[in-house]
N, CA, C and O of each residue as an XYZ file, in Angstrom:
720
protein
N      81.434     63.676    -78.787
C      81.234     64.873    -79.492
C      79.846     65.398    -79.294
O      78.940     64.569    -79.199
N      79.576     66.647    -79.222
C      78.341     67.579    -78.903
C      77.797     67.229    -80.590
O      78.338     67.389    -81.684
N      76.755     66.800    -80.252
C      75.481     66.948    -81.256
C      75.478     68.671    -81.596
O      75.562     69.644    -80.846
N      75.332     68.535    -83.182
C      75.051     70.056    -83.845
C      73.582     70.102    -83.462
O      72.818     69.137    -83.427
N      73.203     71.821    -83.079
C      71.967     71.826    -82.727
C      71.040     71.974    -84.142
O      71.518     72.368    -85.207
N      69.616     71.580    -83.947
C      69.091     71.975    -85.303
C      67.995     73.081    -84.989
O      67.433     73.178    -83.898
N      67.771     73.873    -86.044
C      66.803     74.632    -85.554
C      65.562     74.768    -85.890
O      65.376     74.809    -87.106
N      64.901     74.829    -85.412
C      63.298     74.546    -86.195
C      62.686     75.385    -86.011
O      62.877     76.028    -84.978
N      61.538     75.814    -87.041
C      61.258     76.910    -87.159
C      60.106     77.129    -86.389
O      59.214     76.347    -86.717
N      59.775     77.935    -85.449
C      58.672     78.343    -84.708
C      57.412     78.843    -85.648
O      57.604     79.659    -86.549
N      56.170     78.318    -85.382
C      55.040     78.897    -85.929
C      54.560     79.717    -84.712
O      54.886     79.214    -83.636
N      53.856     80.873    -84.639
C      53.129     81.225    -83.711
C      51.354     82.017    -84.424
O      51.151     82.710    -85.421
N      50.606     81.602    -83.589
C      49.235     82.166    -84.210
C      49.096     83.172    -82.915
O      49.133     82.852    -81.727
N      48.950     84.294    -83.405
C      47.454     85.529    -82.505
C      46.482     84.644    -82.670
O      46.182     83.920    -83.620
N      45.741     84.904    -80.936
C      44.713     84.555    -80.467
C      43.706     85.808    -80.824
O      43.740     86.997    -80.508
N      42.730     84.970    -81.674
C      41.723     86.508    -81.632
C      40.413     86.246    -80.855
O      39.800     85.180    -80.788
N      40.132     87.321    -80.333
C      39.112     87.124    -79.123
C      37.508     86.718    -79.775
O      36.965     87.151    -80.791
N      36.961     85.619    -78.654
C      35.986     85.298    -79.443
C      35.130     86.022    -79.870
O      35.367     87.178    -79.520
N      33.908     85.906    -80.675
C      33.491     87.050    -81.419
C      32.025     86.349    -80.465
O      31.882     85.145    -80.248
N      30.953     87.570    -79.957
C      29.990     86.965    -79.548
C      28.929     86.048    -80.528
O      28.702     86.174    -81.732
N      28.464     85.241    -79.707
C      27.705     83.986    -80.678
C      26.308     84.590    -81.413
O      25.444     85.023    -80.651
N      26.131     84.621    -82.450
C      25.546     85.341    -82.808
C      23.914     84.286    -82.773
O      22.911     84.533    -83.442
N      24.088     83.139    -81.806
C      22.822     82.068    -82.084
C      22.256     82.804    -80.597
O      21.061     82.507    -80.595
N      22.523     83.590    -79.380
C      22.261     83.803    -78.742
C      20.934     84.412    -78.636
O      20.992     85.558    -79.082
N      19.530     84.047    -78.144
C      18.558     84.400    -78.408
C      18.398     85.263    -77.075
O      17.385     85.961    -77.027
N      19.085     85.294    -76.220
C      18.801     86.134    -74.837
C      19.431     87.346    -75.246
O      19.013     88.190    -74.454
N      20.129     87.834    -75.968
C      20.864     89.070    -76.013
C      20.237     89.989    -76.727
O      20.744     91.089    -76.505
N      19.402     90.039    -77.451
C      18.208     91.322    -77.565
C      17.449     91.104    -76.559
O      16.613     91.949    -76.877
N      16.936     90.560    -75.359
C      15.958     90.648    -74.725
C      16.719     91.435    -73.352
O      16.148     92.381    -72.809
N      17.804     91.028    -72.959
C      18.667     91.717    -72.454
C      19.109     93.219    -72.693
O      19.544     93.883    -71.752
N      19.034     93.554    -73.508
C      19.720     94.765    -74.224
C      17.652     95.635    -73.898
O      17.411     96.692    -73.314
N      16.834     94.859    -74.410
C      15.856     95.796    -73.908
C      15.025     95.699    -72.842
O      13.940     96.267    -72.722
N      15.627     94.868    -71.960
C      15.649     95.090    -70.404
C      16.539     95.932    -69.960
O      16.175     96.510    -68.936
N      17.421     96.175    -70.295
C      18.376     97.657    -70.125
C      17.766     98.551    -69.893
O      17.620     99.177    -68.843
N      17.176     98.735    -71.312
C      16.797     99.978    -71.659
C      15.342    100.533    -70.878
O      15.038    101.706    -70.660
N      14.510     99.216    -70.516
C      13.589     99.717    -69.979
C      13.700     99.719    -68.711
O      12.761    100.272    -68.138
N      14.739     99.181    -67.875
C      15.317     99.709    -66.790
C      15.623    101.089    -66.611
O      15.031    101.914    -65.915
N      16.841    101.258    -67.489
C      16.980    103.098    -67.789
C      15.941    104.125    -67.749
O      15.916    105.241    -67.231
N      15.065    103.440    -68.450
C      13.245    104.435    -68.674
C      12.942    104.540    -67.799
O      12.311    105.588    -67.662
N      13.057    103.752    -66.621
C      12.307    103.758    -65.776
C      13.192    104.524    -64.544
O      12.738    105.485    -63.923
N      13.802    104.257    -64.431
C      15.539    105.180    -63.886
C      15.297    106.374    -63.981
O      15.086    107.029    -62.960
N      15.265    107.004    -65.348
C      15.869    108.350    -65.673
C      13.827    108.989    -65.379
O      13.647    110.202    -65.274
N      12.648    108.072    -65.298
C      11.009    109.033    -65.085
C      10.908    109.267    -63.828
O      11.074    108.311    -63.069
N      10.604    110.620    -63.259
C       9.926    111.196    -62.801
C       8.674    111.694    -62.717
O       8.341    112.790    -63.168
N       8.128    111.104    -62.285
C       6.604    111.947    -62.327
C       6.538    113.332    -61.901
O       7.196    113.955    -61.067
N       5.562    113.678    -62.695
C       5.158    115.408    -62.429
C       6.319    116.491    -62.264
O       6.363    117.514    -61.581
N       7.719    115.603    -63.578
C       8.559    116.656    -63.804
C       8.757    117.263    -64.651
O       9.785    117.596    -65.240
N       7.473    117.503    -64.803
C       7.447    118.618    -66.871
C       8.222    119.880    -66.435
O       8.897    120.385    -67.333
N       8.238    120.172    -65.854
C       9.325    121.234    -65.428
C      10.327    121.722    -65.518
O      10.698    122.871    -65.761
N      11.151    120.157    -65.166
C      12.553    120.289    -64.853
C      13.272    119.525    -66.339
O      12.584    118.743    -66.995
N      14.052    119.707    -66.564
C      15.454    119.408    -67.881
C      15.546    117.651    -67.672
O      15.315    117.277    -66.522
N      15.769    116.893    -68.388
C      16.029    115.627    -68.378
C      17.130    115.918    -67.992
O      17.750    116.901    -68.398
N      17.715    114.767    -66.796
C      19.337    114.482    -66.388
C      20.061    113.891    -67.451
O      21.279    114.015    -67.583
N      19.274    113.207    -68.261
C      20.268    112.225    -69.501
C      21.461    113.330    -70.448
O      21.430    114.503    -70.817
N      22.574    112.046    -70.572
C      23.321    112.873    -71.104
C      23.003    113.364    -72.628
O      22.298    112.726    -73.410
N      23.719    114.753    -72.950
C      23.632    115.025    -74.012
C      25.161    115.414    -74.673
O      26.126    116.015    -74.202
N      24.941    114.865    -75.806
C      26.519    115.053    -76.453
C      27.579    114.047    -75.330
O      28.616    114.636    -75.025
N      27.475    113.161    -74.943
C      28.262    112.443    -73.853
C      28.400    113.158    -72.919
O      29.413    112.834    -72.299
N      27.834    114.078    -72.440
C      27.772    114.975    -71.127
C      26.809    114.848    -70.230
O      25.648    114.939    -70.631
N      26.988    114.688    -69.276
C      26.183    114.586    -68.439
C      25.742    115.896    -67.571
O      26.534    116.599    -66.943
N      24.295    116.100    -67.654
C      23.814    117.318    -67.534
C      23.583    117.701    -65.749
O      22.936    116.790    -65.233
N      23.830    118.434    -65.078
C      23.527    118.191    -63.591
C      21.717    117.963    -62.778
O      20.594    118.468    -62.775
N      22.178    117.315    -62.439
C      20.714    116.827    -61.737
C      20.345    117.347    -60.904
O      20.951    117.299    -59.833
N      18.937    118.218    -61.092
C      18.172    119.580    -60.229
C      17.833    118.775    -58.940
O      18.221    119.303    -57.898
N      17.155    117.553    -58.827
C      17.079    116.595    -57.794
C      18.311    116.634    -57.179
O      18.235    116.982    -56.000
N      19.054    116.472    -57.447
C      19.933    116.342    -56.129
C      20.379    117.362    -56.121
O      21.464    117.422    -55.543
N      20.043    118.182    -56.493
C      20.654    120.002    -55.817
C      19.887    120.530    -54.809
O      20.216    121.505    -54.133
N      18.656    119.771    -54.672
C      17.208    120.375    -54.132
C      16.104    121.012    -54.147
O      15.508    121.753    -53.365
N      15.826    120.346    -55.798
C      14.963    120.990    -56.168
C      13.664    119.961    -56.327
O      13.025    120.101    -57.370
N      13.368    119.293    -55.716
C      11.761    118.209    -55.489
C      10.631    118.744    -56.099
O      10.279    119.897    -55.852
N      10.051    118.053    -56.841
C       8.648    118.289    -56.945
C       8.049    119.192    -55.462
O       7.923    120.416    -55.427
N       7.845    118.573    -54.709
C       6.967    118.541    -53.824
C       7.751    118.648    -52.450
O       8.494    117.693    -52.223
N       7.709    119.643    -51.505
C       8.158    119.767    -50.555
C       7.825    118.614    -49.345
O       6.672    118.315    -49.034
N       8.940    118.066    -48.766
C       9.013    116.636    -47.327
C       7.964    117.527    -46.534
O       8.453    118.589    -46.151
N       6.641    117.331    -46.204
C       6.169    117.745    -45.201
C       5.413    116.456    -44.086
O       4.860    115.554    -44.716
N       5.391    116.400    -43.422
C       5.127    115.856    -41.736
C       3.717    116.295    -40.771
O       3.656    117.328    -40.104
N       2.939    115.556    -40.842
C       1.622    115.848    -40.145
C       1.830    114.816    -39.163
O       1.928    113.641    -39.515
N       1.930    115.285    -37.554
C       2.085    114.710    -36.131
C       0.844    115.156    -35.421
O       0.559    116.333    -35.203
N       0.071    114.026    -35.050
C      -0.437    114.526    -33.616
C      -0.170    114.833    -32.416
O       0.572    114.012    -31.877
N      -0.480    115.695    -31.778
C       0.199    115.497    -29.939
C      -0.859    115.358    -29.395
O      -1.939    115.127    -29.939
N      -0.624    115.495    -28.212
C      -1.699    115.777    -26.946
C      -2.889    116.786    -27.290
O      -4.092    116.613    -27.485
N      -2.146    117.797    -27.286
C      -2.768    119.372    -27.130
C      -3.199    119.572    -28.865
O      -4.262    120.155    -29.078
N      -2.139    118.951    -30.433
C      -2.622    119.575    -31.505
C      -2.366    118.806    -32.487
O      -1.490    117.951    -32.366
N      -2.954    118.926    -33.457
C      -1.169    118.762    -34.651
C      -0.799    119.857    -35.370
O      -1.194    121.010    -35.543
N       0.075    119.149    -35.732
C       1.354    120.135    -36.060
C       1.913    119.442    -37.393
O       2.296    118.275    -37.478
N       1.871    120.689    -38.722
C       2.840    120.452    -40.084
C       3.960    120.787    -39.822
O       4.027    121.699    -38.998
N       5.006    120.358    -40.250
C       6.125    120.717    -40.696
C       6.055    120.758    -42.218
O       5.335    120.010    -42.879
N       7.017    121.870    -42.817
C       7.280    121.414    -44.024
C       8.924    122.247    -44.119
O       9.308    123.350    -43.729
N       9.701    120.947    -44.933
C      10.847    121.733    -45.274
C      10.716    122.339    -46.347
O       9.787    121.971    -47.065
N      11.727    123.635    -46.890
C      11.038    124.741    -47.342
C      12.659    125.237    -47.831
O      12.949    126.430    -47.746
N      13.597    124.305    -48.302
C      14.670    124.908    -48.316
C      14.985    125.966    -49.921
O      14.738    125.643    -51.083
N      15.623    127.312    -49.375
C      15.489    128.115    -50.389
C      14.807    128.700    -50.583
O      15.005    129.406    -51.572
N      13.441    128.893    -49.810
C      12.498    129.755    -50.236
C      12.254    130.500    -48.651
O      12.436    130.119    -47.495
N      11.672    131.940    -49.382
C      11.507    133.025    -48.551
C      10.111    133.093    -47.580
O       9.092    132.777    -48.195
N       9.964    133.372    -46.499
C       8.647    133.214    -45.975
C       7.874    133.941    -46.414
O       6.704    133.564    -46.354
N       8.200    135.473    -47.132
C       7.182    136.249    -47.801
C       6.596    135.370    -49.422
O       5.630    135.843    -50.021
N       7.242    134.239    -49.900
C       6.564    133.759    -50.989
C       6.178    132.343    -50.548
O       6.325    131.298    -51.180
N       5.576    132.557    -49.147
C       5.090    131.070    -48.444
C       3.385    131.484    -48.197
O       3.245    132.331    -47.315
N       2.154    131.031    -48.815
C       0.791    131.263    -48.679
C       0.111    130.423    -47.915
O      -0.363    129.475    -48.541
N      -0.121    130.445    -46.667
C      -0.911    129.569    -46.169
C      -2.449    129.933    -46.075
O      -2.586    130.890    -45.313
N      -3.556    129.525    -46.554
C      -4.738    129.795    -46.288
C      -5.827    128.709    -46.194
O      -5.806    127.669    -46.852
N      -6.840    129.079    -45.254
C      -8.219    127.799    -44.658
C      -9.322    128.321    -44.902
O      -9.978    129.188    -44.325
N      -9.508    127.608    -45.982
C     -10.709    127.606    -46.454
C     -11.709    126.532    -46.656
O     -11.239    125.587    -47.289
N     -13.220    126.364    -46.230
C     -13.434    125.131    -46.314
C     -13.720    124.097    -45.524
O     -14.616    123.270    -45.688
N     -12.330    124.212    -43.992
C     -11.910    122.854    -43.514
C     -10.753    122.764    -44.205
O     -10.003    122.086    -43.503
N     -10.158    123.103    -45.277
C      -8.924    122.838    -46.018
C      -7.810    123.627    -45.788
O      -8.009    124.842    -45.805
N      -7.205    123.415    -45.674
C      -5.736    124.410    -45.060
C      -4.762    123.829    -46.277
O      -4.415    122.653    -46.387
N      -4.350    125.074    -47.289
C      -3.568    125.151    -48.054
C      -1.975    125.662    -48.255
O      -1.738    126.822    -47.919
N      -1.083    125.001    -48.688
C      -0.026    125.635    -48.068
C       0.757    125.961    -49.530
O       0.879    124.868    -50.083
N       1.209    126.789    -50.194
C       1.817    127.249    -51.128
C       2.679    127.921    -51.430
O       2.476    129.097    -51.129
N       3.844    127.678    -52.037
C       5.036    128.495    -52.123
C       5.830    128.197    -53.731
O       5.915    127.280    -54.548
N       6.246    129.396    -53.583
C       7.698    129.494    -55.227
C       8.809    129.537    -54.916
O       9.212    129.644    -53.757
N       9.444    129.463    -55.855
C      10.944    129.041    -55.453
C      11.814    129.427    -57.012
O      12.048    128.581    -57.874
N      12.235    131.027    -57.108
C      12.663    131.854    -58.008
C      14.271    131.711    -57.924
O      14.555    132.423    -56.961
N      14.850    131.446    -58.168
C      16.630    131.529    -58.365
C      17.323    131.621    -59.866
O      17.451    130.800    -60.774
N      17.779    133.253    -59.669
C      18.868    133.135    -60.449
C      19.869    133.127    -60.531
O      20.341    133.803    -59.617
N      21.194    132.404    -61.643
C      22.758    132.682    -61.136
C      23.440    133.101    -62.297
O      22.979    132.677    -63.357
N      24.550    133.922    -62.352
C      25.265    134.317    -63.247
C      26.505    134.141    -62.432
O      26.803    134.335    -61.254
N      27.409    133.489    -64.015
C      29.126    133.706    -63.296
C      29.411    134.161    -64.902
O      28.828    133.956    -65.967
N      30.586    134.864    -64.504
C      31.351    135.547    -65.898
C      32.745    135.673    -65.300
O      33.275    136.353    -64.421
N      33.181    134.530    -66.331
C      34.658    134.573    -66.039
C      35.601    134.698    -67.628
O      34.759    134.705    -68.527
N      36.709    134.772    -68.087
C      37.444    135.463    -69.085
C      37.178    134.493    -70.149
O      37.235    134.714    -71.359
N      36.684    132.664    -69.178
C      36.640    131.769    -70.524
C      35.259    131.278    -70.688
O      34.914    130.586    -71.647
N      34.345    131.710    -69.576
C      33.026    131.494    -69.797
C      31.857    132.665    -68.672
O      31.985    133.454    -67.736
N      30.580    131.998    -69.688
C      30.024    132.812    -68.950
C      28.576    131.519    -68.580
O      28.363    130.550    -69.310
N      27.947    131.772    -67.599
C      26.999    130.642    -66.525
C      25.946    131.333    -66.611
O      25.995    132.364    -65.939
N      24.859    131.141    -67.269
C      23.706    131.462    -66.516
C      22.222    130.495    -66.090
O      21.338    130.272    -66.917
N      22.196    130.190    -65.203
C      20.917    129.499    -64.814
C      19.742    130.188    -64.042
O      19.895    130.952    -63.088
N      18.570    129.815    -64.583
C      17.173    130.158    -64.161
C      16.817    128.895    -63.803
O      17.036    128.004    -64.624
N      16.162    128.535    -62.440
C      15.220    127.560    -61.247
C      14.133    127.972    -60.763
O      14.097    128.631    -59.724
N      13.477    127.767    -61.192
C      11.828    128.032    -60.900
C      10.976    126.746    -60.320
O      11.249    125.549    -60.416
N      10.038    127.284    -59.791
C       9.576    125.828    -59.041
C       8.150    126.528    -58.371
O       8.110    127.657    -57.882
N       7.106    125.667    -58.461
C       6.160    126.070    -57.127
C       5.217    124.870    -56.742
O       4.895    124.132    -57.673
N       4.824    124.636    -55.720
C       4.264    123.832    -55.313
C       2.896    124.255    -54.468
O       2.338    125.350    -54.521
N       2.458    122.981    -53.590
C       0.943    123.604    -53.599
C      -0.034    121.727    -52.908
O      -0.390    120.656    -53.399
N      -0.035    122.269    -51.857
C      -0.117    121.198    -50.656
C      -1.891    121.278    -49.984
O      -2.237    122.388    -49.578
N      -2.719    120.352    -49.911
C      -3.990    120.848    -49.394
C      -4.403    119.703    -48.225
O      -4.418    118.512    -48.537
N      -4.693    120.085    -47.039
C      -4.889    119.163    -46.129
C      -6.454    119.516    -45.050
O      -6.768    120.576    -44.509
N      -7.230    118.085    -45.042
C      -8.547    118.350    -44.476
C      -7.999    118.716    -43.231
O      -6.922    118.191    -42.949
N      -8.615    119.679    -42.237
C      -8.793    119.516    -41.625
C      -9.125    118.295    -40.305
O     -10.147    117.638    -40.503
N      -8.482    118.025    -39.241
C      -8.683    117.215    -38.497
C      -9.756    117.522    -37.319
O      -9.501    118.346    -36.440
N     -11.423    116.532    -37.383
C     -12.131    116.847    -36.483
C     -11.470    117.372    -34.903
O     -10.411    116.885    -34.508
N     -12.093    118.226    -34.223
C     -11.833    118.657    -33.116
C     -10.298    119.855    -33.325
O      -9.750    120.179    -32.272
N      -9.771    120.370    -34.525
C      -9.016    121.612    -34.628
C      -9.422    122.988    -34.313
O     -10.449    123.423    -34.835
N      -8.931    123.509    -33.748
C      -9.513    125.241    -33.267
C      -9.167    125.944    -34.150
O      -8.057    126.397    -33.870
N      -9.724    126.500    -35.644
C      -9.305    126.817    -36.747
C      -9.205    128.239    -36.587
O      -8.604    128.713    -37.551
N      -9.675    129.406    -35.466
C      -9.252    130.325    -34.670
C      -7.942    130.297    -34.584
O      -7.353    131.279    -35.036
N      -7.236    129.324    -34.065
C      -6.113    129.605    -33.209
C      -4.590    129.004    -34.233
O      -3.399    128.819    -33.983
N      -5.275    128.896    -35.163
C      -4.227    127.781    -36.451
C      -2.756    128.956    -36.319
O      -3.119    130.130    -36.402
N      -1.303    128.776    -36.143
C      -0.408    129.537    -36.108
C       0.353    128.864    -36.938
O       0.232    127.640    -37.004
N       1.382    129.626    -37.812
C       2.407    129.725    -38.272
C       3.859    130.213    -38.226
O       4.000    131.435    -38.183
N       4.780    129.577    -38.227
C       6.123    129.957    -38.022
C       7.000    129.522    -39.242
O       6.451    128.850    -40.114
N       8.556    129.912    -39.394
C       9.163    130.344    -40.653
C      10.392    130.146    -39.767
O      10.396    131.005    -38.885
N      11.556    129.221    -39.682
C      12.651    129.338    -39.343
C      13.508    128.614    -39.577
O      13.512    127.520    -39.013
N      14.874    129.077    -40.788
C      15.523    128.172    -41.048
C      15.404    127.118    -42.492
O      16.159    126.240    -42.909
N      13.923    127.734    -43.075
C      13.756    126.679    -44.260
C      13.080    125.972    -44.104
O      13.067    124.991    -44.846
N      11.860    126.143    -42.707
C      11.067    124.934    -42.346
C      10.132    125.859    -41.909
O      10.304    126.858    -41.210
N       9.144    125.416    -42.393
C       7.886    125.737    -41.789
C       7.059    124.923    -41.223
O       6.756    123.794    -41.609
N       6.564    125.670    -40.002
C       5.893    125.432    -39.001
C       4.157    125.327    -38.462
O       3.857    126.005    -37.479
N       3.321    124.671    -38.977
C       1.966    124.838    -38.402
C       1.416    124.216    -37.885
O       1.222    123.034    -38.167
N       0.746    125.144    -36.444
C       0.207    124.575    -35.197
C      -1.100    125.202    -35.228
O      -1.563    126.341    -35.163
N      -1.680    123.517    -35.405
C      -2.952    123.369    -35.257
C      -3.933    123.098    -34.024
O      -4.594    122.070    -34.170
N      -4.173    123.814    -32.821
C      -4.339    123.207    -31.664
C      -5.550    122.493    -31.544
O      -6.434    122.818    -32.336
N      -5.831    121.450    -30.607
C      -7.207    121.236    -30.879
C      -8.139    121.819    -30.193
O      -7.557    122.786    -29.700
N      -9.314    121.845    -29.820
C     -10.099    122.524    -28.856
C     -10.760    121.482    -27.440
O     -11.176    120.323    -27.450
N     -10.632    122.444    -26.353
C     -10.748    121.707    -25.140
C     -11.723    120.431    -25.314
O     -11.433    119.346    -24.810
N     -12.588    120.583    -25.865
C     -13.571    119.249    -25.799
C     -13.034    117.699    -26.398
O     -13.164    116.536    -26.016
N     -12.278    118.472    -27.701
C     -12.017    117.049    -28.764
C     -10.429    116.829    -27.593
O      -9.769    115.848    -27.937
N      -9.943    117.462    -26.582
C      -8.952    117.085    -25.719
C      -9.638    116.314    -24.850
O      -8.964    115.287    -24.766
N     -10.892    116.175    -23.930
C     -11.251    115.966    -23.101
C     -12.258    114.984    -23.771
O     -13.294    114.726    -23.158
N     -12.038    114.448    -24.923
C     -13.231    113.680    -25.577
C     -12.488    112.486    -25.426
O     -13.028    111.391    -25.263
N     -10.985    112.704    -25.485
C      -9.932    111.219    -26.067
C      -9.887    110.051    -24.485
O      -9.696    110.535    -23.370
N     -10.117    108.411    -24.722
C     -10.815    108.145    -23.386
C      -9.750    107.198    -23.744
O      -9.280    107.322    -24.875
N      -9.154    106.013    -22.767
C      -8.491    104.962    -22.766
C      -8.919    104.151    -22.886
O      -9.940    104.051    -22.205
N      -8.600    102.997    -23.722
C      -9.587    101.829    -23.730
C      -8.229    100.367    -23.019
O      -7.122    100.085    -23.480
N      -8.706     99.974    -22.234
C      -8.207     98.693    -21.838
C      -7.856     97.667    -22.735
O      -8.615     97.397    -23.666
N      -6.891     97.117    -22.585
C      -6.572     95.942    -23.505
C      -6.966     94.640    -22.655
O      -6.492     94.660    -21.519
N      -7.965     93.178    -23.066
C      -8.173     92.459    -21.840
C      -7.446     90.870    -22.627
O      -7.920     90.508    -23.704
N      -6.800     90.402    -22.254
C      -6.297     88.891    -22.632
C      -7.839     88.021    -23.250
O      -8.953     88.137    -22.738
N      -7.611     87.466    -24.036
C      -8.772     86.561    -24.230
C      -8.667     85.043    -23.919
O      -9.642     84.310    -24.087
């Protein structure tokens, strides 16, 4: 004969997730290593200017830096043979609000950078103002022909050629390298 089954009664417990240890002495020091990570993340120098990127209201606000708006314009001082030569990129701005002037021995290079935008659409309306100016000063390099200093404008980049003069060309001598 089949054995009657018996039934027994199941207990079951929820698992509740552990709760963090509250003896943990690293977890405020952690939490403000975060934060002074973040501080240090979200500073810019010499951006009194521009809007903090941090969010506001859980929003995150768009970041003028990566739209192209730099402190300070990428510029490039090369020697050649014959000169040197600046570059500076210059994106967004007009060559009539580009100032170059030498005064000094000092060759100054200065520009603004004015943008406005409006959108108007049925459920909103956009308006942003970008302002910006900068302001670059470079000695002079012995042997430059400050006569002949030229400028060019093409594309968002500017161009200055500094040539040198025949002597400081005819001054530059080779020196031998000798094994010791």
């Amino acid at each position: 004969m089949a054995e009657a089954a018996t039934k027994l009664p199941v207990k079951t417990e929820k698992a509740t997730p552990a709760s963090p240890r509250s003896d943990n002495w690293t977890t405020p020091f952690e939490s403000l290593r975060r934060e002074v990570d973040r501080l240090f993340d979200d500073f810019h120098p010499f951006d009194f200017r521009l809007p903090s990127s941090r969010s506001l209201f859980g929003r995150e606000l768009p970041a003028l830096r990566s739209a192209g708006w730099p402190v300070a314009p990428a510029i490039d001082l090369v020697e050649k043979p014959d000169g040197f030569e600046i570059t500076a990129e210059l994106p967004g701005i007009d060559e009539k609000n580009v100032d170059i002037k030498l005064a000094n021995n000092v060759l100054t290079i200065k520009g603004e950078k004015n943008e406005e935008k409006e959108e108007k659409d049925k459920d909103y309306y956009l308006s942003e103002r970008r302002y910006g100016s900068f302001q670059r000063s470079f000695q002079l390099p012995d042997g430059v022909d400050a006569n002949k200093i030229d400028a060019s404008f093409a594309k968002g980049v500017l161009t200055v050629k500094m040539p040198k003069t025949a002597e400081a060309q005819k001054a530059e001598k080779k020196i031998s390298v000798k094994a010791a």
